[in-house]
DSSP file (Angstrom, degrees, kcal/mol; ACC not computed):
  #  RESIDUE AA STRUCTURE BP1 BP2  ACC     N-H-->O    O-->H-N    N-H-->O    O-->H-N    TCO  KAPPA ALPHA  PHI   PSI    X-CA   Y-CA   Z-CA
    1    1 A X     >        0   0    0      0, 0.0     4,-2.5     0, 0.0     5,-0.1   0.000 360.0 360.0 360.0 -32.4   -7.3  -26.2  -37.7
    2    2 A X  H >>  +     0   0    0      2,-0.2     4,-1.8     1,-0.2     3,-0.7   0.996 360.0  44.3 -58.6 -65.0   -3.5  -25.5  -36.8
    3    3 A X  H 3> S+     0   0    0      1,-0.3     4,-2.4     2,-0.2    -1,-0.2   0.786 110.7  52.3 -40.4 -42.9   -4.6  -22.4  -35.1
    4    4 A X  H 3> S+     0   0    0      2,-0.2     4,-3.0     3,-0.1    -1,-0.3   0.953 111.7  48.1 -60.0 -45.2   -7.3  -24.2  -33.5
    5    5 A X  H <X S+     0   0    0     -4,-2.5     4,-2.0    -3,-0.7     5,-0.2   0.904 110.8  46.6 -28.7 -76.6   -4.7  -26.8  -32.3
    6    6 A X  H  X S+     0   0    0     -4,-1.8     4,-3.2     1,-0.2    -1,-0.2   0.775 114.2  53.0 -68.1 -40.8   -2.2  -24.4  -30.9
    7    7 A X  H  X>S+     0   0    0     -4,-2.4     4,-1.4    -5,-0.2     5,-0.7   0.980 107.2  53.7 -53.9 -56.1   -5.5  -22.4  -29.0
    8    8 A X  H  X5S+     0   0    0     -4,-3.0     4,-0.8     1,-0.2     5,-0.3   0.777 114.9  34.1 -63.3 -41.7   -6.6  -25.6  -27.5
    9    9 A X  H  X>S+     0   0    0     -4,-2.0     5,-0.8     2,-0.2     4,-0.5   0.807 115.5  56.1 -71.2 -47.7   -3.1  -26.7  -25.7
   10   10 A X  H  X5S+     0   0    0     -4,-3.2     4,-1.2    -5,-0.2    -2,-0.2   0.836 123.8  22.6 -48.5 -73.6   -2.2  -23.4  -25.0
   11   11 A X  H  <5S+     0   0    0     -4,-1.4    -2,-0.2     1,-0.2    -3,-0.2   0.893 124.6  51.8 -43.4 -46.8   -5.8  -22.8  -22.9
   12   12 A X  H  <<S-     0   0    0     -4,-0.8    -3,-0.2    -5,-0.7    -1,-0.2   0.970 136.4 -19.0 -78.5 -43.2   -6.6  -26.1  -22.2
   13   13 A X  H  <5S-     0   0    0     -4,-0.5     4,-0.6    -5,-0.3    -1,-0.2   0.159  91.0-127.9-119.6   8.8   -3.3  -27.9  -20.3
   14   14 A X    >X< -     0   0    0     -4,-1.2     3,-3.3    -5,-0.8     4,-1.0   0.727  13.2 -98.6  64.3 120.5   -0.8  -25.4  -21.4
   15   15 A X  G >4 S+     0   0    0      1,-0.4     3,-3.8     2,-0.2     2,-0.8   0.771 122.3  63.4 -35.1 -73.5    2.6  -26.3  -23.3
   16   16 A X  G 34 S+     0   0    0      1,-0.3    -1,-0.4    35,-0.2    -2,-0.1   0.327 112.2  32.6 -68.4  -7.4    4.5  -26.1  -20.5
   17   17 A X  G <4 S+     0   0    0     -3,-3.3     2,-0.4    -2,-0.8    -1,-0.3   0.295  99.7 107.0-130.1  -7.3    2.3  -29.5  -18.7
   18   18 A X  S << S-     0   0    0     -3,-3.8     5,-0.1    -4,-1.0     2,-0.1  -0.683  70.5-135.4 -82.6 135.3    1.9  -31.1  -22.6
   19   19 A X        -     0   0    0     -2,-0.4    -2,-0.1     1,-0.1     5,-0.0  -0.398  12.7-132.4 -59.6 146.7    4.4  -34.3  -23.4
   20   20 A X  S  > S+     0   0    0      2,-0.2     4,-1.1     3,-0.1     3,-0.5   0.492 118.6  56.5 -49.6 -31.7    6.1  -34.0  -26.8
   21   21 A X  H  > S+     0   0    0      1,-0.2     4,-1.9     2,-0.2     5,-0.2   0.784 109.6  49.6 -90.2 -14.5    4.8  -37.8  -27.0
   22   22 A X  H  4 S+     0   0    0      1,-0.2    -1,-0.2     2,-0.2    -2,-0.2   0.696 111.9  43.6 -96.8  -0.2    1.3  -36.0  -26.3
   23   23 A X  H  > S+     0   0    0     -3,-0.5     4,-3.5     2,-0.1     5,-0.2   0.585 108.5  58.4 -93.7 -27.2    1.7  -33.5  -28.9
   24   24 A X  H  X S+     0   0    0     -4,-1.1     4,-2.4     2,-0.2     5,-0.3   0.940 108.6  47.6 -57.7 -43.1    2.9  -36.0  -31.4
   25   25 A X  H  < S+     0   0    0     -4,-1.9     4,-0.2     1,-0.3    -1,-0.2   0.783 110.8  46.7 -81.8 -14.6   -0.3  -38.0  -30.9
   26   26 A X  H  4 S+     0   0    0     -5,-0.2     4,-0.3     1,-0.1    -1,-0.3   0.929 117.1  44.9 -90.8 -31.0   -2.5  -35.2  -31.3
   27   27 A X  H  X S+     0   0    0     -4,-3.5     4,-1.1     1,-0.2    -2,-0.2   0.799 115.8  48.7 -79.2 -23.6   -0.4  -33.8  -34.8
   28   28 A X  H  X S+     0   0    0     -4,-2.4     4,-1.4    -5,-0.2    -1,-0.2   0.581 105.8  54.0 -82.0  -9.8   -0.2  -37.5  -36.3
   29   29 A X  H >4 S+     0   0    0     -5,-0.3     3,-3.3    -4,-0.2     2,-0.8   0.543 111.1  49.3 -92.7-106.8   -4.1  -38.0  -35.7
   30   30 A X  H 34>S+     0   0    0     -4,-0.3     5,-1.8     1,-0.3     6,-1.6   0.275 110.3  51.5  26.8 -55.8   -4.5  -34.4  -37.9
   31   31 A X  H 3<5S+     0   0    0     -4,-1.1    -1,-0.3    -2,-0.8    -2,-0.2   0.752 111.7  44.0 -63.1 -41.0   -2.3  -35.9  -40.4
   32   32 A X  T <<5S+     0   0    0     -3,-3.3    -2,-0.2    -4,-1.4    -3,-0.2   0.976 113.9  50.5 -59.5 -60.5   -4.4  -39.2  -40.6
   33   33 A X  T   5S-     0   0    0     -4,-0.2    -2,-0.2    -5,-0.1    -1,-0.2   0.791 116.6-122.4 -80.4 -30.3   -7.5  -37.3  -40.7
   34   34 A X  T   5S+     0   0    0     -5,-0.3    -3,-0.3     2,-0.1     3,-0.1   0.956  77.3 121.4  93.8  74.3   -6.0  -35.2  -43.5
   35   35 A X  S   <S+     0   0    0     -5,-1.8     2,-0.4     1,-0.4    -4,-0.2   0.022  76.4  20.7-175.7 -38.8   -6.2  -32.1  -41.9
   36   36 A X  S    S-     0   0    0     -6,-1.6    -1,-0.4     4,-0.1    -2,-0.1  -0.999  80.4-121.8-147.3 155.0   -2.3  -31.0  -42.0
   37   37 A X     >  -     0   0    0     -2,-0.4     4,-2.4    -3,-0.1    -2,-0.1  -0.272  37.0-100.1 -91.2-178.4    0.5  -32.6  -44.5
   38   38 A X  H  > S+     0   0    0      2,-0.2     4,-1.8     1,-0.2     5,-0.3   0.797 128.1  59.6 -89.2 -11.3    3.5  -34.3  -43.0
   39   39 A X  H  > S+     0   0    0      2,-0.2     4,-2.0     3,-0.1    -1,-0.2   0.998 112.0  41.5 -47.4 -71.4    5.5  -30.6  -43.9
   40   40 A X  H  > S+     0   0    0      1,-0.2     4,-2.3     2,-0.2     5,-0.4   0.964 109.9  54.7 -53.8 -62.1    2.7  -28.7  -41.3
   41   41 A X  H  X S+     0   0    0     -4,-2.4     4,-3.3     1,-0.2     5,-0.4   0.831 113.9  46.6 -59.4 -47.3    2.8  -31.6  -38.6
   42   42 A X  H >X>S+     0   0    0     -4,-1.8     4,-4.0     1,-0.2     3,-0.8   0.974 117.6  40.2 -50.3 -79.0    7.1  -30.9  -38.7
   43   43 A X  H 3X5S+     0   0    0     -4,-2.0     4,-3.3    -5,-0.3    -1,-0.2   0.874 119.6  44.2 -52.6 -50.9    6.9  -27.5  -38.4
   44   44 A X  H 3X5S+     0   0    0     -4,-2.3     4,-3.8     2,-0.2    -1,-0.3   0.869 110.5  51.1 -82.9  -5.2    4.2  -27.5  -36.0
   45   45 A X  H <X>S+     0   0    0     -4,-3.3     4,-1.4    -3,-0.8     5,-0.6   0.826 113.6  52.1 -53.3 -43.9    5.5  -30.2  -33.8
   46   46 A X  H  X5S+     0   0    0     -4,-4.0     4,-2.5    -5,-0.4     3,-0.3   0.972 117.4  36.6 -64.3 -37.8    8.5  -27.8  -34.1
   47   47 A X  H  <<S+     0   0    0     -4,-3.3     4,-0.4    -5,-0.6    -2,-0.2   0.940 118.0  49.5 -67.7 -49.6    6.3  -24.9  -33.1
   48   48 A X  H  <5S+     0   0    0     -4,-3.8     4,-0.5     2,-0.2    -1,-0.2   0.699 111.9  45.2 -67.8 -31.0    4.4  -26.6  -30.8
   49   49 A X  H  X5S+     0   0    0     -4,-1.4     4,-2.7    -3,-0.3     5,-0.2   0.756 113.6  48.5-113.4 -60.2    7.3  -28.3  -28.7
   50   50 A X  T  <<S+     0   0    0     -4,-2.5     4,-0.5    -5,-0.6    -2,-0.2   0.566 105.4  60.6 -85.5  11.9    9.7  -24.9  -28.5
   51   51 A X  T  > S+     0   0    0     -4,-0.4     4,-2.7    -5,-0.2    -2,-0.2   0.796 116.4  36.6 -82.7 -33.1    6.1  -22.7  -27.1
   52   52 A X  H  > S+     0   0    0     -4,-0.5     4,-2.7     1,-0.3    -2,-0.2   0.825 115.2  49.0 -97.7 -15.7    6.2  -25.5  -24.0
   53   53 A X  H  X S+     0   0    0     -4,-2.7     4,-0.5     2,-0.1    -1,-0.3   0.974 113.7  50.9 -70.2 -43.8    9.9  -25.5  -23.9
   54   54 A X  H >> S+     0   0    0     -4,-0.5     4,-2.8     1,-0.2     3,-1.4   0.951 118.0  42.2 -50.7 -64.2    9.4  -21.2  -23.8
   55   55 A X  H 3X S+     0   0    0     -4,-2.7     4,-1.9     1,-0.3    -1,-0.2   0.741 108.1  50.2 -90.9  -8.5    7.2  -21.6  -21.2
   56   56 A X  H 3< S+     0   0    0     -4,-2.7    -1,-0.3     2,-0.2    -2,-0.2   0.521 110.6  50.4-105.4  32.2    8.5  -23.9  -19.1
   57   57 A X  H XX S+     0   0    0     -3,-1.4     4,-2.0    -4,-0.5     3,-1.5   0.706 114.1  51.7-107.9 -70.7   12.0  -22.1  -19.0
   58   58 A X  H 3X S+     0   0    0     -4,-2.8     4,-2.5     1,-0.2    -2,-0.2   0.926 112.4  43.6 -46.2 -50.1    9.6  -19.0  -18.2
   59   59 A X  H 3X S+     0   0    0     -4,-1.9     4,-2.9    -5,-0.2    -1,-0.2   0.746 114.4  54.4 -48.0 -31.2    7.7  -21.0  -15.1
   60   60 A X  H <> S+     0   0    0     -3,-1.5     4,-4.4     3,-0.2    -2,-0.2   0.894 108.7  35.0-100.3 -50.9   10.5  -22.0  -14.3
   61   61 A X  H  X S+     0   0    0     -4,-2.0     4,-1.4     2,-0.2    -2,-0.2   0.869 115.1  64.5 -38.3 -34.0   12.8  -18.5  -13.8
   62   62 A X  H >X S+     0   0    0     -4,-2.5     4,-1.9     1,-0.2     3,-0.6   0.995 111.5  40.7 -66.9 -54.3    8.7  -16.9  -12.4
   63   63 A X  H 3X S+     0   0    0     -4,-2.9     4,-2.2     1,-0.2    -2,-0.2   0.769 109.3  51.1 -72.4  -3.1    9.3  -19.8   -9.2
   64   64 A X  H 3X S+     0   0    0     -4,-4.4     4,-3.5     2,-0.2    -1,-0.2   0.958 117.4  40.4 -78.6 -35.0   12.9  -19.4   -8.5
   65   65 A X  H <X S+     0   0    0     -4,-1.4     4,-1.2    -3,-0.6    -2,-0.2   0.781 117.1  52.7 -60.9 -47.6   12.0  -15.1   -8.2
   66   66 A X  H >X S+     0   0    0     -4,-1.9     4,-2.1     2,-0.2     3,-1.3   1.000 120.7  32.2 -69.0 -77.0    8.6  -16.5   -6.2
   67   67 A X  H 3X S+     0   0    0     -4,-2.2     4,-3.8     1,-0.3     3,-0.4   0.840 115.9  56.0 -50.5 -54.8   11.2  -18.8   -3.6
   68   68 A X  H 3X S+     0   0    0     -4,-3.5     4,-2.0     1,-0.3    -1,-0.3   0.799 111.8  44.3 -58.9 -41.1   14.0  -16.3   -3.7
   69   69 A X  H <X S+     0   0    0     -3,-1.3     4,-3.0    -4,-1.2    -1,-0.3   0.940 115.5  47.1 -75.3 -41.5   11.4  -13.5   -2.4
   70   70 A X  H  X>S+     0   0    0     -4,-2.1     4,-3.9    -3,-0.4     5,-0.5   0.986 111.2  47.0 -75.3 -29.9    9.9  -15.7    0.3
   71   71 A X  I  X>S+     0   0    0     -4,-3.8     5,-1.1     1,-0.2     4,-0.6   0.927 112.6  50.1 -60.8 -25.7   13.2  -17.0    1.8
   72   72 A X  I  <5S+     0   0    0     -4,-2.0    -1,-0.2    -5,-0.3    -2,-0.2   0.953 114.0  51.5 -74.8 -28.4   14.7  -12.9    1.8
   73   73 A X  I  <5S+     0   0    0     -4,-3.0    -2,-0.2     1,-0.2    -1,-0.1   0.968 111.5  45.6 -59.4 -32.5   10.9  -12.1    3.8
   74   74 A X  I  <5S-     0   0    0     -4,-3.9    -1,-0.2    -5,-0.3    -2,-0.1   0.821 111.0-140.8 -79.5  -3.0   11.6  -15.0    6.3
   75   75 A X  I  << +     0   0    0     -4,-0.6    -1,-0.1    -5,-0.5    -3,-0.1   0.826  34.1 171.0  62.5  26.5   15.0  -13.6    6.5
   76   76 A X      < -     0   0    0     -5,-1.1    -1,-0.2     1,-0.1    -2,-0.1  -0.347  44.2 -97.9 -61.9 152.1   16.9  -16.6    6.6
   77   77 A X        -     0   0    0     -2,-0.1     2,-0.1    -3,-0.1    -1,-0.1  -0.171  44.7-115.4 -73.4 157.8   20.5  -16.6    6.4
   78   78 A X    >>  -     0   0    0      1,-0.1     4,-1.6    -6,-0.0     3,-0.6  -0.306  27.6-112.3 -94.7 171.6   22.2  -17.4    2.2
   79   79 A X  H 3> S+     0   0    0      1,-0.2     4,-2.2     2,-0.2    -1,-0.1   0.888 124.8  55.9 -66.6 -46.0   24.0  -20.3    1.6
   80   80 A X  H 3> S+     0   0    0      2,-0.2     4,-0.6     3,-0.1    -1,-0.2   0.333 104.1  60.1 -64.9   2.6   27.2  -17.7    1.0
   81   81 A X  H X> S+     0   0    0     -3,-0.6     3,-2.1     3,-0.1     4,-1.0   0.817 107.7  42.8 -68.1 -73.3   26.3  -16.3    4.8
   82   82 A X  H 3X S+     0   0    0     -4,-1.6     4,-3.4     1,-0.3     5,-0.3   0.840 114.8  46.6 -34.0 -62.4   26.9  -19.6    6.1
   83   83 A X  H 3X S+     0   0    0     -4,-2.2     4,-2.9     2,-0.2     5,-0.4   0.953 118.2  45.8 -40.3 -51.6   30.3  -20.3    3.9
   84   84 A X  H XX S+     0   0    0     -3,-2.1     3,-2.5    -4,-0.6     4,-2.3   0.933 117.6  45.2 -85.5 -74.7   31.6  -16.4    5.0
   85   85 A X  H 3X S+     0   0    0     -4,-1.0     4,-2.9     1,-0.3    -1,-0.2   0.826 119.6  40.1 -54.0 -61.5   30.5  -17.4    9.0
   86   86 A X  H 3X S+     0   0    0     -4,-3.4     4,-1.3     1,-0.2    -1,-0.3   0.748 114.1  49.4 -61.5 -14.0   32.2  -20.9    8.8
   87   87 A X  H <X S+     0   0    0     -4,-2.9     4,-3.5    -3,-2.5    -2,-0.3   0.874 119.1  43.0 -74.7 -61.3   35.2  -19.4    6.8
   88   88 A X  H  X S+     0   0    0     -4,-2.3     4,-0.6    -5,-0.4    -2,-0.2   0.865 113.7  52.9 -46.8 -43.9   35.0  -16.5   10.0
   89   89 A X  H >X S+     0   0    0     -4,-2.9     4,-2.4    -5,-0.3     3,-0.7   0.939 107.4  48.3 -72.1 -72.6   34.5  -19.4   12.4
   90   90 A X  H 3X S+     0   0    0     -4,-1.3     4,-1.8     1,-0.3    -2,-0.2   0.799 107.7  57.7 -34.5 -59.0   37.6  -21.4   11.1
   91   91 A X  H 3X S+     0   0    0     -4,-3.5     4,-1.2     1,-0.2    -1,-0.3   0.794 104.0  49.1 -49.2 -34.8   39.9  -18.2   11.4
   92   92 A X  H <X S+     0   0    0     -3,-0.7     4,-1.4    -4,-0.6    -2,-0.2   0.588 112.0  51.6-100.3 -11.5   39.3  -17.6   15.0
   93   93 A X  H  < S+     0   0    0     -4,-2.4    -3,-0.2     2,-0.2    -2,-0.2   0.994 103.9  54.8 -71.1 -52.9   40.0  -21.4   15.8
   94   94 A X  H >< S+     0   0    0     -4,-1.8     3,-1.3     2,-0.2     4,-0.5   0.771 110.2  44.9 -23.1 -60.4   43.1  -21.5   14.1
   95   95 A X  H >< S+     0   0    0     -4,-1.2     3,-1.8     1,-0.2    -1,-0.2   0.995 104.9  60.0 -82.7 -38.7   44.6  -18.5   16.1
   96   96 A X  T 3< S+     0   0    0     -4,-1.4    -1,-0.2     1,-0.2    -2,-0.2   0.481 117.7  38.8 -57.2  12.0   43.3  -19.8   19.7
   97   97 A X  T <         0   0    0     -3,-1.3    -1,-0.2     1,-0.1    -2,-0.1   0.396 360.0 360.0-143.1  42.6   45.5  -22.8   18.8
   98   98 A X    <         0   0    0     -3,-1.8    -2,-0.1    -4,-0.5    -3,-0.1  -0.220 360.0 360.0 -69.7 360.0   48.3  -21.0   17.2
């Protein structure tokens, strides 16, 4: 049933979109039903909890890689252009009133 459990969340909403309060409910109903002791529910609550933490650290690193590639195609200028241009900018005021 554990196995079943852990199939069904991955496939069906995925750790990474499951609540801890929604995993809770589904490992305490299991436990009522007698199905896992309160030892298994810890440990897979533990299990269950760091797979969606895993993957939504992994989701999260895939869209920063996704944004970071479209912003270098549109070839907008970085946040450190802008500093080094206004830094540049700043220099050349400074001596015309020097």
């Amino acid at each position: 049933m554990k196995d079943m459990l852990k199939k069904g969340l991955a496939l069906g909403l995925g750790f990474a979109v499951v609540s801890k309060e929604q995993i809770e409910k589904v490992v305490d109903e299991l436990v009522k039903k007698g199905e896992l002791s309160a030892n298994e529910s810890k440990e897979l609550m533990n299990e269950l909890v760091q797979k969606g933490e895993d993957q939504q650290n992994e989701i999260q690193v895939k869209l920063k890689e996704q944004v970071q590639k479209i912003l270098a195609e549109l070839n907008l200028p970085t946040k450190a252009d802008i500093e080094r241009l206004e830094n540049r900018i700043a220099q050349l005021e400074s001596r015309t009133h020097d």
